[in-house]
Backbone bond lengths (Angstrom), bond angles and torsions (degrees), N, CA, C in turn:
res aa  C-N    CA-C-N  psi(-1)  N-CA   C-N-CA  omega(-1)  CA-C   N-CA-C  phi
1 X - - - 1.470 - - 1.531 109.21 -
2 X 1.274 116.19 162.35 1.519 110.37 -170.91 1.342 100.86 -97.65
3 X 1.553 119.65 151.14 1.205 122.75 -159.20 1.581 91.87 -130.77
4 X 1.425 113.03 130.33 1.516 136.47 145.99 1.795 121.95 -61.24
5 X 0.918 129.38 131.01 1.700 121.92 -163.15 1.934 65.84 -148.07
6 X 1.774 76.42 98.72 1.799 93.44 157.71 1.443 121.08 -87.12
7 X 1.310 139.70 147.64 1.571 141.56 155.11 1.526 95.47 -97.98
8 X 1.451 112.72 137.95 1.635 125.59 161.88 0.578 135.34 -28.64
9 X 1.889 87.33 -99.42 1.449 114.87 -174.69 1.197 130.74 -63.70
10 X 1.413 137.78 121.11 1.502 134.69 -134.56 1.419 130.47 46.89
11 X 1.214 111.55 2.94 1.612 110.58 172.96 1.539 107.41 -101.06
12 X 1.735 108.29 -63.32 1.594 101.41 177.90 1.584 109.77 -102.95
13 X 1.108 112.52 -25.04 1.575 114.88 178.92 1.959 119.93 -98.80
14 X 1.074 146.60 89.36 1.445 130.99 176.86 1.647 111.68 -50.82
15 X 0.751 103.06 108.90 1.820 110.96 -161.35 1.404 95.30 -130.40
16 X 1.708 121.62 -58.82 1.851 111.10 -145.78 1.586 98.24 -72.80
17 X 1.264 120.52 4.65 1.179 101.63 165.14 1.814 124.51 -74.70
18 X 1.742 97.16 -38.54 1.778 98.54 157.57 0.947 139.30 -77.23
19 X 1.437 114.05 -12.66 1.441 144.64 152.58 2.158 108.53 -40.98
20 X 1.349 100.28 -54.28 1.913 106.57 -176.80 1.902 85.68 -88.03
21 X 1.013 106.12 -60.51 1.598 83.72 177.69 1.742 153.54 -25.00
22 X 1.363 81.31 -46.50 1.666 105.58 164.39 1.136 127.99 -66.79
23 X 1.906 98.02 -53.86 1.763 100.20 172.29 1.277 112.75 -75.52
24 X 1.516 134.65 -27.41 1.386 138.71 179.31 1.606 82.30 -46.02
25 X 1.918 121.56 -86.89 1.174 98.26 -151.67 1.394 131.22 -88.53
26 X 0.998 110.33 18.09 1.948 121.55 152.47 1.858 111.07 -72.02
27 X 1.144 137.62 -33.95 1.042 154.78 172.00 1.412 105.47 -45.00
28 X 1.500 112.53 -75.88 1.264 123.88 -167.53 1.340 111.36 -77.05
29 X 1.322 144.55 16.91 1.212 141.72 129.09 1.510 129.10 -48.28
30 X 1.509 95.18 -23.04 1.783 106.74 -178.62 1.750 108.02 -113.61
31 X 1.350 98.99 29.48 1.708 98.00 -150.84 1.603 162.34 65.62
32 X 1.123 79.08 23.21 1.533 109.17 -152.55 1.476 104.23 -83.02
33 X 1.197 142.22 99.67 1.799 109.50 169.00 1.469 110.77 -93.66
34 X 1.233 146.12 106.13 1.093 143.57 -143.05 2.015 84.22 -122.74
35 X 1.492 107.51 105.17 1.332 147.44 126.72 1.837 114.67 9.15
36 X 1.391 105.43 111.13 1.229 86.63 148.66 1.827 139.44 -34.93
37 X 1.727 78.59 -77.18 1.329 101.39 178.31 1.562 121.91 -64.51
38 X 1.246 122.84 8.74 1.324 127.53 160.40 1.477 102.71 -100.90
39 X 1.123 118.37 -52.79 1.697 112.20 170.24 1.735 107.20 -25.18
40 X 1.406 118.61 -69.84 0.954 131.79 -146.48 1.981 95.99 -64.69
41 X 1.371 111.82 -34.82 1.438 133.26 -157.37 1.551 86.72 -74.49
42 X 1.164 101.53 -70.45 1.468 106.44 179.61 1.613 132.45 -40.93
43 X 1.451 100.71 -71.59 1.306 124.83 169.26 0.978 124.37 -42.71
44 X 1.664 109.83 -69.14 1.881 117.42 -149.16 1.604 95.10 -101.28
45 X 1.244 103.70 -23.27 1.573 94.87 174.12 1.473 137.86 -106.41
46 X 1.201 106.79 -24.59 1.777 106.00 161.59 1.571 83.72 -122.58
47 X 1.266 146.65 81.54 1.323 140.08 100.55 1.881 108.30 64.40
48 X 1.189 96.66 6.11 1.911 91.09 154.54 1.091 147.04 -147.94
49 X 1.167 123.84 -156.11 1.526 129.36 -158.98 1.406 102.39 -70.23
50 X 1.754 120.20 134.55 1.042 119.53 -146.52 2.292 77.49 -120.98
51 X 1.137 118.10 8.07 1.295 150.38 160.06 1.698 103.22 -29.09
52 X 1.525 84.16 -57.31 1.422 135.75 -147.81 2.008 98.09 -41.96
53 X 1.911 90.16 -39.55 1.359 108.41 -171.82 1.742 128.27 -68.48
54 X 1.898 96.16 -15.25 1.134 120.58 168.21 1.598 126.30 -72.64
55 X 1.611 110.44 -52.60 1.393 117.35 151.89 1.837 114.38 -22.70
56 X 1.296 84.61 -60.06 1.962 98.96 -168.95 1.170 106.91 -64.19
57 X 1.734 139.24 -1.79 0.938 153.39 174.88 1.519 111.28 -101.57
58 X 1.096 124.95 -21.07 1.410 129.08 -177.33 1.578 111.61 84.88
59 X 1.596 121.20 38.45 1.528 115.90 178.28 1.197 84.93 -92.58
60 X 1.492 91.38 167.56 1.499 119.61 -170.17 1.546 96.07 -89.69
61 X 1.409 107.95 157.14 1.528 113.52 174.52 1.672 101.93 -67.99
62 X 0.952 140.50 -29.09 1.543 133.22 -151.51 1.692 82.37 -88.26
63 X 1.353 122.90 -32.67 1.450 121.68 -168.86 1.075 106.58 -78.64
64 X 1.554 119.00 -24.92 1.636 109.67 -170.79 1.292 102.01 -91.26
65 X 1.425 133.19 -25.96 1.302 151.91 138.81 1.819 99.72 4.03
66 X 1.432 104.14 -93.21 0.999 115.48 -147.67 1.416 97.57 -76.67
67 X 1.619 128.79 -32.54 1.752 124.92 -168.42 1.823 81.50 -66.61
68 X 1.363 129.43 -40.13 1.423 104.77 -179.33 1.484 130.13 -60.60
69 X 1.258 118.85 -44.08 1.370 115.59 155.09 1.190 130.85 -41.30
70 X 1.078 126.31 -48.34 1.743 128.94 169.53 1.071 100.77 -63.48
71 X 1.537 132.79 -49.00 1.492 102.26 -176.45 1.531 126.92 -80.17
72 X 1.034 117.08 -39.02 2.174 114.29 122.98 1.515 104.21 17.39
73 X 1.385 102.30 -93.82 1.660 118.24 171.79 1.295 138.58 -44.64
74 X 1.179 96.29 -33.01 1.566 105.28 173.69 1.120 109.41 -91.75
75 X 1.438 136.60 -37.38 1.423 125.98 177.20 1.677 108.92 -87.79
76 X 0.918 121.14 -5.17 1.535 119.21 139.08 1.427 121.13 -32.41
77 X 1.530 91.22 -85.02 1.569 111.98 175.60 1.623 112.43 -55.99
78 X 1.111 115.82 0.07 1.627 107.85 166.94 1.102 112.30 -112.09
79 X 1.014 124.14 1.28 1.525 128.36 178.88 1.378 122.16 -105.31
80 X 1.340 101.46 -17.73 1.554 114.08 173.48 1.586 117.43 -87.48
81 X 1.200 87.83 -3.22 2.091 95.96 -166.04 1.043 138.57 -77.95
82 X 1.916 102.17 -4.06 1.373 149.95 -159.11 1.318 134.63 173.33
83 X 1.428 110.59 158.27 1.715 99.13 166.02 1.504 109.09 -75.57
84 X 1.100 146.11 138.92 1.280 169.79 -69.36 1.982 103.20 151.95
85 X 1.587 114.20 -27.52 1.033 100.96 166.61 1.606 145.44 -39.31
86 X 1.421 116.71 145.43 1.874 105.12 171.12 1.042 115.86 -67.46
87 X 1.691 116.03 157.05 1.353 113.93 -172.48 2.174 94.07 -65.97
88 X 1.047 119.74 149.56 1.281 118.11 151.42 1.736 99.02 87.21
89 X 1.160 107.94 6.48 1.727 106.02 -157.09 2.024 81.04 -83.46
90 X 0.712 107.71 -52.74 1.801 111.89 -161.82 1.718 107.54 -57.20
91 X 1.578 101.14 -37.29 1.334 102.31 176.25 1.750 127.84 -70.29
92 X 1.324 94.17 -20.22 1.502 112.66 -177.93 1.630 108.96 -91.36
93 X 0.797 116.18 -29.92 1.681 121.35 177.96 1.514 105.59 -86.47
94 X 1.221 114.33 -12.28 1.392 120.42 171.14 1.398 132.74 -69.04
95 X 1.894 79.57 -45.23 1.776 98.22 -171.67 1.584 89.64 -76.10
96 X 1.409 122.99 -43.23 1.298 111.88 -153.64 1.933 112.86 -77.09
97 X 1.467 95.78 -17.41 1.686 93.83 -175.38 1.585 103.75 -44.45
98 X 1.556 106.52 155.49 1.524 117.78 152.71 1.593 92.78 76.75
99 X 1.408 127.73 -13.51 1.665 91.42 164.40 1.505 77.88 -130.57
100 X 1.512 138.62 47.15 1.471 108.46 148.50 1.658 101.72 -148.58
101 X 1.123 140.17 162.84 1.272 129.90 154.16 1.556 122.71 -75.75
102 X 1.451 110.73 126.25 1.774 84.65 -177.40 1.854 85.22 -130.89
103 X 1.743 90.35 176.95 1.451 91.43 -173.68 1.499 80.80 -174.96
104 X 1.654 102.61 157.33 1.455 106.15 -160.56 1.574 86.46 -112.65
105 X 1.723 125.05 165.21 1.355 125.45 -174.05 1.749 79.29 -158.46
106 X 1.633 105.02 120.20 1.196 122.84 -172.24 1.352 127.83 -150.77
107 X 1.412 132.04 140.44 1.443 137.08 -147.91 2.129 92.52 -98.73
108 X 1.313 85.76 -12.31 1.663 75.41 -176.04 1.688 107.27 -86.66
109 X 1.579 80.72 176.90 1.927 89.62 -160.50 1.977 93.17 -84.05
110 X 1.996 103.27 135.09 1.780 76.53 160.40 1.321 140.00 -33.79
111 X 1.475 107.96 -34.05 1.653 95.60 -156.69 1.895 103.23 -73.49
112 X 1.323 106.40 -39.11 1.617 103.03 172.33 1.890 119.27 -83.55
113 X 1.275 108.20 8.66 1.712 119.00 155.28 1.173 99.13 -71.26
114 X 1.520 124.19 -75.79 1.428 133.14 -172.80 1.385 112.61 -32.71
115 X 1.451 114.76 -61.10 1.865 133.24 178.37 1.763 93.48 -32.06
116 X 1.263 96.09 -78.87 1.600 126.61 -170.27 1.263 107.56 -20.34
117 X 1.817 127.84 -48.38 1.296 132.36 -130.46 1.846 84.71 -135.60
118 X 1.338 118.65 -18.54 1.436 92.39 -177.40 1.647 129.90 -68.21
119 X 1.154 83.00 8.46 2.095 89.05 176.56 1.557 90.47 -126.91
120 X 1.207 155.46 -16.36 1.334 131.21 -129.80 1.709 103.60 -108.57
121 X 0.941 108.37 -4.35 1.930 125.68 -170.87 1.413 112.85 53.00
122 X 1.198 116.31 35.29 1.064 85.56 178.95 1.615 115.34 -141.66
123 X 1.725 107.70 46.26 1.077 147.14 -164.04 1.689 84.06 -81.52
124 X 1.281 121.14 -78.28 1.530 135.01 -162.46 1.091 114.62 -48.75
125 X 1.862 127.94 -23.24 1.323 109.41 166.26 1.251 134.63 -96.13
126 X 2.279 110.75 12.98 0.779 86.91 148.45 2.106 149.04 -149.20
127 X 1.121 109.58 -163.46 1.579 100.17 -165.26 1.357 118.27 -64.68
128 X 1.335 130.50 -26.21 1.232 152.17 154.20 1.321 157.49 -164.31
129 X 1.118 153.05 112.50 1.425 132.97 -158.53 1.746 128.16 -112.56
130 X 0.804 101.13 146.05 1.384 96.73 -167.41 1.809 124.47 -122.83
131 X 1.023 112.00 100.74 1.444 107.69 -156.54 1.460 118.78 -134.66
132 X 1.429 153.66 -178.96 1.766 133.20 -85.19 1.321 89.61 -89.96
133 X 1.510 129.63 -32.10 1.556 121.98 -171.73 1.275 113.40 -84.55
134 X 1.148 117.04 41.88 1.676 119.57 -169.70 1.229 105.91 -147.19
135 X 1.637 118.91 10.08 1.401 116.24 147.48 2.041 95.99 -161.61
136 X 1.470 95.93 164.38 1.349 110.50 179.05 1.633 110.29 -68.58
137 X 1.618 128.69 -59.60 0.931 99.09 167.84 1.413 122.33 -116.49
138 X 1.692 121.25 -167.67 1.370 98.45 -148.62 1.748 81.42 -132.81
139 X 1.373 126.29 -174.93 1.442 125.08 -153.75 1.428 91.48 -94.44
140 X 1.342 118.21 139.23 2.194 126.86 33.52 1.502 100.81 -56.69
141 X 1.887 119.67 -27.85 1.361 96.20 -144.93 1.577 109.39 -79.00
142 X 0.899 91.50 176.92 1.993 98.37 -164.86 2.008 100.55 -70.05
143 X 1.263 102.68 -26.46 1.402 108.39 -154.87 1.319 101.82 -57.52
144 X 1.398 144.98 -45.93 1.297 110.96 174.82 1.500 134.30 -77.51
145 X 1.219 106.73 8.55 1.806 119.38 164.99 1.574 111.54 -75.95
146 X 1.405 109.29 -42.98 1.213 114.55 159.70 1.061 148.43 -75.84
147 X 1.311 99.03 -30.38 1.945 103.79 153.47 1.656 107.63 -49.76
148 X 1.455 108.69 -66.99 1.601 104.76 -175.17 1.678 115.83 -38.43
149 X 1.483 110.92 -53.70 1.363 96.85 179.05 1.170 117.98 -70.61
150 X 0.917 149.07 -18.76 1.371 156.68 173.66 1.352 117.11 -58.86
151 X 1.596 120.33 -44.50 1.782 126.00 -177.35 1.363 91.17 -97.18
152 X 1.780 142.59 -7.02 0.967 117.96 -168.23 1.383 106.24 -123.75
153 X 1.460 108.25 3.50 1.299 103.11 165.67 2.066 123.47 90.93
154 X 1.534 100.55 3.57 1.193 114.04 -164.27 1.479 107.36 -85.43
155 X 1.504 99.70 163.61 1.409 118.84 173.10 1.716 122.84 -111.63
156 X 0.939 111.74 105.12 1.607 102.23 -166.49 1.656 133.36 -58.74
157 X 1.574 91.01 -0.30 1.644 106.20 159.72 1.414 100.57 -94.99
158 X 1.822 134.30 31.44 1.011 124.59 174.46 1.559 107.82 -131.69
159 X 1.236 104.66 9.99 1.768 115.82 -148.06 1.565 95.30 -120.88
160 X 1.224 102.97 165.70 1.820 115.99 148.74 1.092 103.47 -170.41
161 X 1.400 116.38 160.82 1.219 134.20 -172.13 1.593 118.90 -113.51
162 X 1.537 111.34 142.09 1.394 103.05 -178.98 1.691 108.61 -134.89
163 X 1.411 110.03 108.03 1.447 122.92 -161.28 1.612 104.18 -110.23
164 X 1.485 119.68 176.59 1.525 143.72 147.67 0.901 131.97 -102.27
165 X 1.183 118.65 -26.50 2.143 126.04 -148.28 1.048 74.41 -136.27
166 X 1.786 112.52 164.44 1.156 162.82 156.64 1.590 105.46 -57.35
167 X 1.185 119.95 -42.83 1.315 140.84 179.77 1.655 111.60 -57.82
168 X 1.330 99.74 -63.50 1.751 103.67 172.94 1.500 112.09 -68.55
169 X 1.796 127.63 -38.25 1.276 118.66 -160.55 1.747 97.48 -85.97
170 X 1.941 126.52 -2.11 0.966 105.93 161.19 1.489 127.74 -67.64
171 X 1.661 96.62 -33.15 1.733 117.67 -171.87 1.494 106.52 -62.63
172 X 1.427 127.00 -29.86 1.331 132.53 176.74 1.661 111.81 -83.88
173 X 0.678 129.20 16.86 1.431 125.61 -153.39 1.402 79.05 -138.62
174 X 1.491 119.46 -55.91 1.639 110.51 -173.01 1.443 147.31 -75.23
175 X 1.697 75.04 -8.04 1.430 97.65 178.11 2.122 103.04 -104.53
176 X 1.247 96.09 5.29 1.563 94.03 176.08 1.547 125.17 108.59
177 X 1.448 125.64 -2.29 1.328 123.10 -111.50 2.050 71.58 -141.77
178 X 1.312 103.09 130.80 1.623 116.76 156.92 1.478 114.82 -49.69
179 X 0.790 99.20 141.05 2.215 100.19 -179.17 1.477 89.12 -136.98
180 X 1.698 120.32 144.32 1.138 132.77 140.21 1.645 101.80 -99.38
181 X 1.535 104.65 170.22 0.991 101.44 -174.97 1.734 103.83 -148.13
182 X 1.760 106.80 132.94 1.413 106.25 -168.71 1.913 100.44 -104.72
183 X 1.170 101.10 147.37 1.345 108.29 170.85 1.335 113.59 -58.62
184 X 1.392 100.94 150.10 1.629 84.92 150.54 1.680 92.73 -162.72
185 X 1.531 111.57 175.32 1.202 119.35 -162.42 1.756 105.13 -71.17
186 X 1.402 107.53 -21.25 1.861 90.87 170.68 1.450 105.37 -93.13
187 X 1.566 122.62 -3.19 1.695 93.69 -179.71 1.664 102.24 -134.47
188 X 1.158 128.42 18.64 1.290 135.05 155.96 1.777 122.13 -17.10
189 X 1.271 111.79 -48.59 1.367 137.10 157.27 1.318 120.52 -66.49
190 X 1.220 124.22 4.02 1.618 115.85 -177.48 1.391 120.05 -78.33
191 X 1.478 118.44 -176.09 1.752 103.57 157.47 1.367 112.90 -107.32
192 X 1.317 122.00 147.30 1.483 119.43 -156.18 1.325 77.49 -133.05
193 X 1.105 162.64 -2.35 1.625 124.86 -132.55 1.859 93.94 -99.68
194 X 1.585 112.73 23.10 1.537 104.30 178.90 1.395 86.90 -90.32
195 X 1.547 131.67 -32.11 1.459 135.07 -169.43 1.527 118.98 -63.17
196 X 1.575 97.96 122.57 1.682 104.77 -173.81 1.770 117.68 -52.24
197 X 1.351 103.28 -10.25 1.267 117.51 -154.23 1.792 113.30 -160.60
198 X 1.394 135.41 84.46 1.587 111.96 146.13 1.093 148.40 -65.46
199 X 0.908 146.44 100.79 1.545 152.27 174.15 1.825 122.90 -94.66
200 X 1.789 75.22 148.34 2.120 77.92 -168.76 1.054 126.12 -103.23
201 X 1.809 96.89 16.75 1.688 109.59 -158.98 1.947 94.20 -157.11
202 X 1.483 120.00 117.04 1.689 108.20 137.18 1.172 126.37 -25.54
203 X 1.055 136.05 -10.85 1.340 141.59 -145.22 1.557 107.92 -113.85
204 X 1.570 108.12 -32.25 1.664 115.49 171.87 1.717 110.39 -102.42
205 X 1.515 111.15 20.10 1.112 95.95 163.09 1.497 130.06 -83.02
206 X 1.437 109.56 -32.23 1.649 104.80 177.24 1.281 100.90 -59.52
207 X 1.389 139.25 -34.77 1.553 113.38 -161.17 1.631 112.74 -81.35
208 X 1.671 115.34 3.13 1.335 119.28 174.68 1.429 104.84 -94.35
209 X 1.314 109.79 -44.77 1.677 105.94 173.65 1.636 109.84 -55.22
210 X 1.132 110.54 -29.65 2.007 109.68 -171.46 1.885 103.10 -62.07
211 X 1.602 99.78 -25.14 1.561 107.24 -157.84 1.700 88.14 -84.81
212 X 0.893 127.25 -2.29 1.486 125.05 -160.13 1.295 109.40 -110.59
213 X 1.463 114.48 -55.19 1.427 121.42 -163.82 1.672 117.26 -60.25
């Protein structure tokens, strides 16, 4: 069956905005004003720790330690506060259940997947998800595209991918795998042109998967 390999954050959940929120204000306890547009530099596009900026400050690991946990906590607590869903995300996973396999492949930790999705409905459509403790490293690198195919048995002339960042459509690309790619308001500006497909809406993805299957 043809399989959907969803990304989350900004695809079905609007999150990285509480995502820079949290670390913004854990940051600035140590002085830090941590940037949109470094968020985005950091984060969505080479895939790391935006932490990183604290080191360059001379905090101590035990300090960066703990400002990470709180922000842990706090984007917990922002994620629980609401549905967090995309506009249109529930309707599209709807139409598509039962003639596609989908399964989500995600850099976030279960415990804030779980947060994310306990209001958002849209847990039930799908087949499995797989997220940060379910591989060593986490995207650009290919490895969690490949973990998924690997426990699930897929063929990547059977797959596609549906990303935001630069970050995920490298991880799809490296692991072999077609990526469309949906806008969203933090990566609108990215470079996509590895993506078979941009789109400005969840909403035009089934009619690219229909062209595929």
């Amino acid at each position: 069956m043809f399989t959907i390999l969803w990304d989350n954050d900004g695809v079905l959940v609007d999150t990285e905005g509480l995502y820079f929120q949290a670390t913004h204000t854990v940051l600035q306890e140590v002085g830090i004003n941590l940037t949109a547009d470094q968020f985005k530099e950091i984060s969505l596009r080479r895939g790391e720790s935006t932490f990183a900026l604290a080191v360059e400050h001379g905090i101590q690991a035990a300090e960066i330690s703990r400002l990470r946990a709180k922000r842990d906590h706090l984007y917990a607590e922002l994620l629980g506060s609401q549905s967090w869903a995309i506009d249109g995300a529930e309707e599209v996973l709807r139409s598509l259940h039962g003639q596609v396999r989908m399964g989500v492949v995600t850099s976030s930790r279960r415990a804030h997947f779980d947060i994310a999705h306990a209001k958002s409905g849209l847990v039930p459509y799908l087949d499995f998800v797989l997220a940060r403790e379910d591989y060593q490293h986490t995207k650009p690198h290919p490895e969690p595209y490949l973990t998924a195919m690997a426990r699930h048995d897929l063929r990547p002339e059977e797959c596609i991918v549906v990303e935001d960042s630069e970050r995920g459509l490298a991880a799809a690309m490296a692991a072999g795998l077609p990526c469309l790619v949906v806008l969203s308001e933090w990566t609108k500006d990215g470079d996509f042109r590895a993506a078979c497909r941009v789109l400005e809406s969840i909403r035009e993805v089934p009619g690219e998967v229909s062209k595929r299957m």
